[in-house]
N, C-alpha and C positions, 0 to 999 in steps of 0.2 A: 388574765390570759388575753392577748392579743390575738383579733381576728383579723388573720392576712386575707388584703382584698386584692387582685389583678389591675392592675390598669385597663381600663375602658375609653376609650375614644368615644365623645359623645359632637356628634354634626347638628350643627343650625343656621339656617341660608336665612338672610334675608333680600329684598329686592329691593333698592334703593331706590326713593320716591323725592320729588320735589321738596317737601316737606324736611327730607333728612338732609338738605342742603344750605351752606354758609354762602354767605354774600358774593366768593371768587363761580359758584354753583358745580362745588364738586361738597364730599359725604362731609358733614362738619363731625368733628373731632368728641363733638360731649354727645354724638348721637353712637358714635362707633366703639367708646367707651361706654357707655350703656346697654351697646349688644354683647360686648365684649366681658362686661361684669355678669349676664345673665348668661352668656355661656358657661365660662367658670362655674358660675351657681348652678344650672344643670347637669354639668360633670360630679360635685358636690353633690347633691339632691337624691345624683343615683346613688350613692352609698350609706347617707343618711337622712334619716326627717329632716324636708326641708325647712318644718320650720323653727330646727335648732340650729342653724348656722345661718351666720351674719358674717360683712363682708369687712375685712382689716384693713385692708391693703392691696392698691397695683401695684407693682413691682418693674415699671416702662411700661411706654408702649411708645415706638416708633415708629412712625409714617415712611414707608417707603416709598409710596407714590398716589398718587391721587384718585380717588374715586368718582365718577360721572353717574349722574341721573341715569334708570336704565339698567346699570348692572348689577350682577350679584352676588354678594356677598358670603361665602361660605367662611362659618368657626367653626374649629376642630378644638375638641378639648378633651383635657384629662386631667384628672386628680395624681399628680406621678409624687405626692410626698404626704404623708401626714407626722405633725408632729403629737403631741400630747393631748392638745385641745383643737391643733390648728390643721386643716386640711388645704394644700397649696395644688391649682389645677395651672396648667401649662394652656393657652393659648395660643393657636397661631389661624389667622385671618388670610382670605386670600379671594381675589377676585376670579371667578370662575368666567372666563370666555365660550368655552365653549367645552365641551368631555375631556378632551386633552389638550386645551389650554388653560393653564392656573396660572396665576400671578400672586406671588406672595407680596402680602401688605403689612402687615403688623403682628407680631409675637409678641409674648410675653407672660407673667406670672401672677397671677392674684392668689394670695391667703385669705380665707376664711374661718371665725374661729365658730367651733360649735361650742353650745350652750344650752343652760337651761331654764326652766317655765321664766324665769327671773332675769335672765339676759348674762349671768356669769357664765366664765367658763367653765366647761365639762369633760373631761377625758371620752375622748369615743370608742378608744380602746380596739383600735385600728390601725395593721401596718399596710402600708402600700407596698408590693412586690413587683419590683421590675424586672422583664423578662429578656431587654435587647439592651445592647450597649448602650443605643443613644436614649433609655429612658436610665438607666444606670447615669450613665453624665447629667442627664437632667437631676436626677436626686441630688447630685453630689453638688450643683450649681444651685441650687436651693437650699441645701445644709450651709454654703460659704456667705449667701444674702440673708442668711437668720441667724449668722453668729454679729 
């Protein structure tokens, strides 16, 4: 029997440091895909042990514009599909100005598959239930990148 879970939005800001900058000194690209796989993973984490699932696959991720030392970085995430073994969380990134300035930066989708003590996969025996159109489309754009 399958336990239906909700979709959850899960928020994680980080502030971009000197440190997180490539050589042009805007956000380098393998630091924003490392905040980017661990927001996934915390969207993940709230519906199962996190330390049964490992990460398969991004699925894009697109730059829409450039990040500067100084700002911050808000990911929004959610698990909108699980398949059998595989749990897929929807990303989307966005530069926060200010309360009612957002600037969207990059979306996109990572799979993860759950597992056990042994690292195979494991059925989690979990449906995702979508409540609004656009996470209805979202399932449905993720069922046509896993055939």
């Amino acid at each position: 029997m399958l336990k239906q879970i909700e979709m959850k939005e899960m928020i994680v800001n980080h502030l971009v440091k000197g440190e997180d900058l490539n050589h042009h000194k805007t956000l380098f690209a393998g630091r924003t895909a490392e905040w980017f796989v661990e927001s996934g993973f915390i969207a993940a984490a709230a519906i199962v042990d996190p330390k049964d699932i490992i990460c398969l696959k991004i699925h894009g991720m697109t730059f829409n514009k450039p990040v500067k030392a100084g700002n911050i970085v808000c990911f929004r995430s959610k698990v909108v599909y699980a398949g059998r073994t595989s749990l897929t969380s929807f990303v989307k990134v966005s530069i926060i100005h200010t309360e009612n300035e957002v600037n969207d930066l990059v979306d996109g989708f990572i799979t993860f598959v759950h597992v056990d003590e042994h690292g195979h996969p494991l059925a989690h025996n979990l449906e995702i239930i979508a409540n609004t159109d656009e996470d209805k489309a979202m399932q449905e754009l993720v069922k046509e990148f896993k055939k």
